[in-house]
BASE-708738 format. One record per residue (C-alpha): x, z, y. Coordinates in steps of 0.05 Angstrom, whole numbers, padded with zeros to 5 digits, always signed. Example, Ala and Ser with C-alpha at 12.3 -4.5 7.8 and 13.67 -1.06 7.14 Angstrom:
REM BASE-708738
+00246+00156-00090 +00273+00143-00021 
REM end
This chain:
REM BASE-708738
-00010-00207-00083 -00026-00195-00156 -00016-00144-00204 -00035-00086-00157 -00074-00121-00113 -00120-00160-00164 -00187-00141-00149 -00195-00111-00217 -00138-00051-00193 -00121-00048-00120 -00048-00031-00108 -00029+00025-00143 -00101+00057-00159 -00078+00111-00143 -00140+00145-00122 -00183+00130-00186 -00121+00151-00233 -00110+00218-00202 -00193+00222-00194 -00204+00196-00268 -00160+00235-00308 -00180+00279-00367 -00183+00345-00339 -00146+00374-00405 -00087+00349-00360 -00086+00406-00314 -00093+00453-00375 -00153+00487-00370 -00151+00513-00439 -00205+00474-00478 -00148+00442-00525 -00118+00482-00581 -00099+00438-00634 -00033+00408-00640 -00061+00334-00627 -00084+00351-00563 -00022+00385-00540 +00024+00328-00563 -00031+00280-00516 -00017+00326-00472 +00053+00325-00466 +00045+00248-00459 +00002+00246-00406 +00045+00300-00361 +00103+00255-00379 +00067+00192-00369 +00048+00227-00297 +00114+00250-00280 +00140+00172-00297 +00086+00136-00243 +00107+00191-00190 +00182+00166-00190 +00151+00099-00202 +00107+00105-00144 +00160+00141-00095 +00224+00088-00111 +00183+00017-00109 +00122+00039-00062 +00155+00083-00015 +00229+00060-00006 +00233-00009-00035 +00170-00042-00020 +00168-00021+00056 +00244-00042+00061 +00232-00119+00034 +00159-00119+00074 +00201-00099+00146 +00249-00151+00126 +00192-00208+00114 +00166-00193+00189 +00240-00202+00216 +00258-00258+00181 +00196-00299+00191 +00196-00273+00264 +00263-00311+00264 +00234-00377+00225 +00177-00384+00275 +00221-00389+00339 +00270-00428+00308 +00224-00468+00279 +00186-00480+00338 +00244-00501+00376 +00278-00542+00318 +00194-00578+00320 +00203-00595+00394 +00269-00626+00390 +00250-00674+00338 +00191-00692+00381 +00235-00704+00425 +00283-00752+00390 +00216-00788+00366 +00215-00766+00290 +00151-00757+00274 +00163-00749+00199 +00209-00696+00206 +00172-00662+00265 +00113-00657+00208 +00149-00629+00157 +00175-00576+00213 +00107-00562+00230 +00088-00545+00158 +00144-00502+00153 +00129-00466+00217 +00057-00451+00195 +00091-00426+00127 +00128-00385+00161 +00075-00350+00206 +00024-00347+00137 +00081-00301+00099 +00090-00262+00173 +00014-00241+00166 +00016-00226+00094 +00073-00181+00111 +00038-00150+00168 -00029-00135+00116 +00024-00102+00065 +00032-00044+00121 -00043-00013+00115 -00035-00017+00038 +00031+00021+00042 +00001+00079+00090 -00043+00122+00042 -00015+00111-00031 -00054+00179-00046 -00131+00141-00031 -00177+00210-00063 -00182+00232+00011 -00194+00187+00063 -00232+00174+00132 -00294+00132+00130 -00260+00074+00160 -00201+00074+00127 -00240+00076+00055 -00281+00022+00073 -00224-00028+00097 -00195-00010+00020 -00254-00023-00013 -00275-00085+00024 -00223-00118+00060 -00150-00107+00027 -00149-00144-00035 -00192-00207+00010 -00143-00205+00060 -00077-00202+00030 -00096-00246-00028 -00122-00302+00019 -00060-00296+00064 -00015-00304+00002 -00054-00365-00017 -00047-00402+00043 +00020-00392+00040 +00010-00427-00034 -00030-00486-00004 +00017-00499+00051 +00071-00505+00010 +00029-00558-00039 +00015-00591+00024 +00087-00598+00052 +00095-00626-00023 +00046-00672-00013 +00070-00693+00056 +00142-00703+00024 +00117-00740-00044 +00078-00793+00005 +00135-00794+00046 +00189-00809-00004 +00152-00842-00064 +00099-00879-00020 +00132-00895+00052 +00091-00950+00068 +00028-00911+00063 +00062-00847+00097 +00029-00859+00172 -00025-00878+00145 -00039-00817+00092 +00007-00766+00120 +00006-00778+00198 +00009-00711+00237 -00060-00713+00250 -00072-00699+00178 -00021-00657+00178 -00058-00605+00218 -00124-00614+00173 -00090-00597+00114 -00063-00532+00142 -00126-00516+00172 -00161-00534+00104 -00099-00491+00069 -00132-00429+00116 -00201-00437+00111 -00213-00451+00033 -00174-00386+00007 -00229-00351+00062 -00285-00370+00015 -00241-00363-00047 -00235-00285-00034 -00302-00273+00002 -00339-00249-00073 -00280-00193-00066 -00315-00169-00009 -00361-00134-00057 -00322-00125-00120 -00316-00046-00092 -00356+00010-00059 -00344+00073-00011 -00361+00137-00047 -00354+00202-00031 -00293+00237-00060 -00298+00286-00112 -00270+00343-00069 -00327+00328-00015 -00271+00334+00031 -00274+00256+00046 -00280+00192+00021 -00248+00142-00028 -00282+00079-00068 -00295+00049-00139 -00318-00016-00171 -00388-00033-00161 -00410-00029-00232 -00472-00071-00206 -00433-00129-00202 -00372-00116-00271 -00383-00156-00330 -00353-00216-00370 -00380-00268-00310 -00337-00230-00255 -00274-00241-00306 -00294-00306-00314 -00295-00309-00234 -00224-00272-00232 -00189-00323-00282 -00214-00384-00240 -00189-00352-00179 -00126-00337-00206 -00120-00406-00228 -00137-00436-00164 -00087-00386-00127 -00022-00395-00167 -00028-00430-00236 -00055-00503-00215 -00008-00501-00149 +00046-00488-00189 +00040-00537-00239 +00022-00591-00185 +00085-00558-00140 +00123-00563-00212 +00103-00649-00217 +00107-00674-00153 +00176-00644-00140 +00198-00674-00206 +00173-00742-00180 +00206-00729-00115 +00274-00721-00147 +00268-00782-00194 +00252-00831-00138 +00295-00803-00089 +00347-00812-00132 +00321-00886-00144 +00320-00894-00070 +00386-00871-00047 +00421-00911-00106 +00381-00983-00090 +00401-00969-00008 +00468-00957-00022 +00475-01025-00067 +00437-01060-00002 +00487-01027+00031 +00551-01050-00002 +00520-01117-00007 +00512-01132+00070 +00582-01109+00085 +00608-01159+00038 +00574-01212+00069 +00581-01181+00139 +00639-01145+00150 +00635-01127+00232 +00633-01068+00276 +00553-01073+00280 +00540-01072+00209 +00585-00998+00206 +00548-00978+00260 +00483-00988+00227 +00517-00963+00161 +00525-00896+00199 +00458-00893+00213 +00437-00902+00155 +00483-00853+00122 +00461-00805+00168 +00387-00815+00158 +00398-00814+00081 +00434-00742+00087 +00376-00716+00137 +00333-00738+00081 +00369-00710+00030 +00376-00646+00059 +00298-00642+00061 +00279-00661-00008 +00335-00602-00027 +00304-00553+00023 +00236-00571-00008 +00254-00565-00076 +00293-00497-00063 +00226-00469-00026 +00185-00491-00083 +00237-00467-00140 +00241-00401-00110 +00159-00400-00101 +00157-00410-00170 +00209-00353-00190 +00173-00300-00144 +00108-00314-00155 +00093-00332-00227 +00107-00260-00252 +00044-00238-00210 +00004-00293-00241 +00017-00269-00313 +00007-00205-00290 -00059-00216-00256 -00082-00262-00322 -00056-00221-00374 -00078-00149-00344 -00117-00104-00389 -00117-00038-00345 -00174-00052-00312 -00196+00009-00260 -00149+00050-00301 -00070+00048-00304 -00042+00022-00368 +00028+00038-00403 +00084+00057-00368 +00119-00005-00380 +00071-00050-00355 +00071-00014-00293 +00134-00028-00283 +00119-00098-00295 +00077-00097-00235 +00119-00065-00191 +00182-00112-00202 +00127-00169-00193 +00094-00139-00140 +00158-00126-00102 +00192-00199-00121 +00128-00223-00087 +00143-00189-00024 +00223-00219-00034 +00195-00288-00035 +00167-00280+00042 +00245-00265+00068 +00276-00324+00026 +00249-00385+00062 +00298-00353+00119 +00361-00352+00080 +00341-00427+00051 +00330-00461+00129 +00397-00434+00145 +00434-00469+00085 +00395-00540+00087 +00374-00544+00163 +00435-00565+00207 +00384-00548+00264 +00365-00483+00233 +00431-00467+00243 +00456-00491+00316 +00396-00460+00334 +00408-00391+00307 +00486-00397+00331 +00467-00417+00397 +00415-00354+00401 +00471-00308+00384 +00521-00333+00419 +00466-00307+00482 +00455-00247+00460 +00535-00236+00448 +00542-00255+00526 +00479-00224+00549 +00508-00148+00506 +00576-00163+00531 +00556-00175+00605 +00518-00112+00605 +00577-00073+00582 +00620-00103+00637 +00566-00085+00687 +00557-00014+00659 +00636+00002+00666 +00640-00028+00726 +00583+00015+00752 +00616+00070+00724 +00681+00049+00758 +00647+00049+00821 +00624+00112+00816 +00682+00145+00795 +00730+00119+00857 +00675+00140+00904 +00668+00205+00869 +00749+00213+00881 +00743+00196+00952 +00695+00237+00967 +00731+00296+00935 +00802+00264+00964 +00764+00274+01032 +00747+00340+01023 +00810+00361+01003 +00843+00335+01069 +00786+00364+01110 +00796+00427+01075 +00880+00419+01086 +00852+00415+01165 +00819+00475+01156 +00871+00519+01127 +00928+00500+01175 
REM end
């Protein structure tokens, strides 16, 4: 993520805002002038703003859409997987590929959901253990940052695979066979690894200013204009150039598909006028089909990609056009980086809600799985009140047998 997970202010900074601010905030009488009191006023204000900031989008939206990114792509992984083998099956290779990028997608935004959940434990960072102070300092921003761009590359590459595919299909097994298919994913892993490994340093563990714990800072050793420099081409190489290339090659995708599907369907028209019989419908059929399959998967594509671009380009401007720094800036532009922090998070759920409108197998597959679980709940509940039928009529004839022994008894 960016915004509050730029390396140049983690998350919230919480710690170094409540650590860092001008002790004439807590009033301890070395301001008497009117100027002072008016700043002040603005900074308890400006304080009391980032707490109901901080409790609506950290602590009850943000944890809300994260748990709903782990279902969801929990979901798109099985499904995916399954909708993968049968196309294997049925010997489509090309769509089996595209399946396997999307499956990889899919478990990508399921492990930058899962690295959202340490971020969203300690919002309050002035007191922490050792080991949860150094993870913050040295790992968060690498980790979730490189997660989120692999998910970035893998979508360029399933644009890639579909612009070869659809603009270039004579070169397609060649270029894009599924062999290359898996180097380009493992490439789309590995490169934002060394991307994100400076971040590593870009902060220290220090001890807190209470000397009841720990917490961390920038390593000043290390700030100047070359590490912005550094940030802008990292931000450029995580969202800026993949979304202009995402933003051209789905453009050209469009244009010839379009091109394509009109120049079949006038080959088309043409052979049934000079062959009207039953085999040329049949292969008419076909082809129909085929085209729609296709067409379903440039739409998919082109969905996935326009709502990439909607969730994710707020963080880039916010990560490029940042001027906080360590510090928190005005209340509005923290607000800004909530909204794009949190429609970040929103993108992860959305490639769930997009398979089941364009993917007929998406679909069966997700029907089929609860129509099981509808019979597997509803078979339990038949077994539990039959159980509990059972017991009951052996609890009455056990008590209808002690009555008559009892009757015995008494006469």
């Amino acid at each position: 993520m960016s915004g509050t997970y730029n390396a140049s202010h983690s998350r919230l900074r919480s710690d170094e805002f409540w650590g860092t601010c001008n002790p004439v905030l807590f009033g301890n009488g070395t301001s008497t002038n009117e100027a002072d009191k008016d700043d002040l006023l603005d900074e308890e204000k400006f304080v009391s703003q980032m707490e109901t900031l901080t409790i609506i989008a950290y602590q009850y939206v943000l944890p809300i859409l994260v748990s709903l990114a782990i279902l969801t792509n929990l979901m798109n992984i099985l499904m995916l997987w399954k909708v993968r083998q049968q196309q294997k099956q049925q010997q489509r290779h090309a769509q089996a590929t595209t399946y396997c990028y999307l499956m990889w997608l899919a478990i990508t935004d399921m492990l930058a959901s899962l690295s959202l959940i340490p971020a969203l434990l300690h919002l309050e960072r002035k007191e922490l253990s050792y080991g949860w102070a150094y993870y913050y300092a040295h790992f968060e921003i690498s980790v979730i940052n490189a997660l989120t761009s692999a998910s970035v590359y893998i979508v360029v590459g399933l644009s890639v695979d579909r612009f070869i595919a659809v603009c270039h299909p004579r070169r397609y097994r060649t270029v894009s066979a599924p062999r290359l298919a898996v180097f380009r994913i493992a490439l789309s892993l590995i490169i934002p690894i060394f991307i994100y490994m400076p971040h590593f340093f870009y902060q220290e563990v220090v001890c807190a200013n209470t000397g009841m714990g720990w917490t961390y800072k920038n390593n000043e050793a290390i700030i100047g204009d070359s590490w912005y420099v550094w940030e802008v081409i990292v931000e450029l190489c995580h969202r800026m150039i993949p979304a202009t290339i995402l933003a051209i090659l789905n453009l050209c995708i469009i244009i010839t598909f379009k091109k394509v599907t009109e120049r079949r369907k006038s080959i088309t028209n043409n052979k049934d006028v000079i062959t009207p019989n039953e085999h040329s419908s049949e292969g008419k059929h076909e082809e129909s089909a085929r085209n729609q399959q296709e067409r379903r998967l440039v739409n998919l594509l082109v969905a996935i990609v326009t709502t990439f671009l909607l969730t994710h380009l707020p963080a880039a401007v916010l990560a490029l056009n940042d001027t906080a720094g360590t510090n928190l800036g005005s209340f509005n532009h923290e607000v800004f980086r909530a909204v794009a922090n949190c429609l970040e998070v929103f993108g992860f759920s959305l490639n769930f809600v997009l398979y089941f409108f364009f993917v007929n197998g998406m679909r069966q597959v997700l029907i089929d799985a609860m129509s099981l679980v509808k019979k597997k709940v509803c078979g339990l509940a038949i077994h539990t009140k039959v159980t509990r039928g059972c017991s009951n009529s052996s609890d009455n004839n056990t008590k209808g047998s002690d009555t008559k022994n009892t009757d015995c008894v008494e006469l």
